[in-house]
C-alpha positions in Angstrom: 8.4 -2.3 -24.1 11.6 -0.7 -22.9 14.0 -3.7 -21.6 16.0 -1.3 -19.2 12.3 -0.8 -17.2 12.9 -3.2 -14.2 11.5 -2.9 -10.3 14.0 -0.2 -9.8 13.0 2.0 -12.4 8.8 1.3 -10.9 10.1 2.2 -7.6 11.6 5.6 -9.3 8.6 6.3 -10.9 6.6 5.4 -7.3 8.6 7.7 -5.1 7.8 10.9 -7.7 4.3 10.9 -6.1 3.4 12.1 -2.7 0.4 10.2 -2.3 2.4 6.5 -3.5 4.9 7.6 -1.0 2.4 8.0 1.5 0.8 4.4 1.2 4.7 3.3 1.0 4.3 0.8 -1.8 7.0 -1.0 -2.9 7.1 -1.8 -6.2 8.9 -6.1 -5.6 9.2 -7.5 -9.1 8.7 -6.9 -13.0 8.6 -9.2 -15.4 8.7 -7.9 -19.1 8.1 -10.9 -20.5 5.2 -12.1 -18.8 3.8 -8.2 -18.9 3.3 -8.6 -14.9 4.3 -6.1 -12.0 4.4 -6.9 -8.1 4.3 -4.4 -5.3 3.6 -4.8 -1.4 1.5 -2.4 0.8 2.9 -2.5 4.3 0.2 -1.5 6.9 -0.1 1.5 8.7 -2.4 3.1 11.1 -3.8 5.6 8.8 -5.4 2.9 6.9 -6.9 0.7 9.3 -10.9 0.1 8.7 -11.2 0.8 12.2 -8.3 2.6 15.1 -6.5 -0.2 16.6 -7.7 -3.3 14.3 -4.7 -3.7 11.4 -7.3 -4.6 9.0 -7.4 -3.2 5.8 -9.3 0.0 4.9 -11.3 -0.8 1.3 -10.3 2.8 0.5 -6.3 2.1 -0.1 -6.8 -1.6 -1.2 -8.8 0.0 -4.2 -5.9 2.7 -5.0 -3.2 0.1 -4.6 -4.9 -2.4 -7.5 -5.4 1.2 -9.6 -1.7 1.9 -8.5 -0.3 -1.8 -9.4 -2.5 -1.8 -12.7 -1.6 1.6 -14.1 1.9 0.6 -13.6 1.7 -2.7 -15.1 0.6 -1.1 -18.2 3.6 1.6 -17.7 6.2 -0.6 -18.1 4.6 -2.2 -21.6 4.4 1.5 -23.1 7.5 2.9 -21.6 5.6 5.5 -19.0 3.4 7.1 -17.0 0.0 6.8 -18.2 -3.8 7.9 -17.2 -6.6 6.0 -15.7 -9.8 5.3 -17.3 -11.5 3.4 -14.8 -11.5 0.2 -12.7 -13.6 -2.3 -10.9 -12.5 -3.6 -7.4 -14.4 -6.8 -5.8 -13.4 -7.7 -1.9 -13.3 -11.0 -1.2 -12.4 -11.3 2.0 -11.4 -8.5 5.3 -7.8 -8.4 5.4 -5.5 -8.0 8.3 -1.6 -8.3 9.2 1.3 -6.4 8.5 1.3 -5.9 4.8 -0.8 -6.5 1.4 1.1 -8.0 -1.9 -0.6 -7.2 -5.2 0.0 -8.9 -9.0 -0.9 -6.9 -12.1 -0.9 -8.9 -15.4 -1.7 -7.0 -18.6 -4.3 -8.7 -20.7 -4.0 -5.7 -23.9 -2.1 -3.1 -25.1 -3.8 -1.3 -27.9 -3.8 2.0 -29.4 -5.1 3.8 -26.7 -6.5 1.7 -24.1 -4.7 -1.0 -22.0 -6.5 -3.9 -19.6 -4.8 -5.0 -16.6 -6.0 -7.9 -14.2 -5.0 -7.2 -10.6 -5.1 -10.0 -7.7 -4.3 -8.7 -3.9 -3.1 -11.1 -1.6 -2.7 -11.2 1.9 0.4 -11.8 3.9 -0.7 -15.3 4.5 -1.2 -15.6 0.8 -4.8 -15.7 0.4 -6.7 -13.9 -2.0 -8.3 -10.3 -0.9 -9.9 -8.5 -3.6 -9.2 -8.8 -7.7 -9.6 -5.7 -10.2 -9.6 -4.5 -13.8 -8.2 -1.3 -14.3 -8.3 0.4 -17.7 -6.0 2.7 -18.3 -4.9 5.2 -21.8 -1.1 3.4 -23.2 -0.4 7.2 -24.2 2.7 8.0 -22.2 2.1 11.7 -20.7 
């Protein structure tokens, strides 16, 4: 784990994809020693469930907890690294003006890293929870 990665060095990383960019995450805190990364999701109409709502399409909430996931396992292995596959579970509809997500990694091995993903609400309240695995080759 490379101790010059910090939320800055994320948010580099982040704005090298057109697609992050698009959602407009913001990558808010890392912590290497807890092996945990934060980001926030503002809204934006493009992904309400429904015109005119500000809830929460199911569509982006599932690529930010990939997103905050396969970055949480990043910044234990030094870089950019592949998904495997993930599970998302919705708990509740969300709506408001932006999402926060935590990633913790639960393993680092050889080849596959497992990272635990809670999104919250703006009011704080849990959303939806994921697993993402992910390959710890940087490439």
């Amino acid at each position: 784990m490379a101790k010059e990665i910090d939320e800055h060095r994320v948010q580099a990383w982040m704005d090298g994809s057109p697609f992050i960019r698009f959602l407009g995450l913001v990558c808010t805190a890392v912590d290497l020693d807890a092996q945990e990364v934060r980001m926030r999701m503002p809204m934006r109409p493009e992904l309400e469930r429904g015109e005119g709502t500000n809830q929460f399409h199911g569509g982006p909430i599932a690529s930010f907890i990939d997103t905050v996931g396969d970055f949480a396992i990043a910044v234990v292995v030094g870089g950019g690294v592949p998904t495997v596959n993930f599970r998302v579970d919705y708990i509740r509809p969300c709506f408001g003006p932006h999402l926060d997500a935590v990633a913790r990694v639960r393993r680092v091995g050889r080849t596959v890293g497992i990272a635990d993903i809670d999104v919250l609400g703006a009011d704080g309240k849990l959303v939806a929870v994921g697993r993402g695995c992910y390959g710890t080759q940087v490439g």
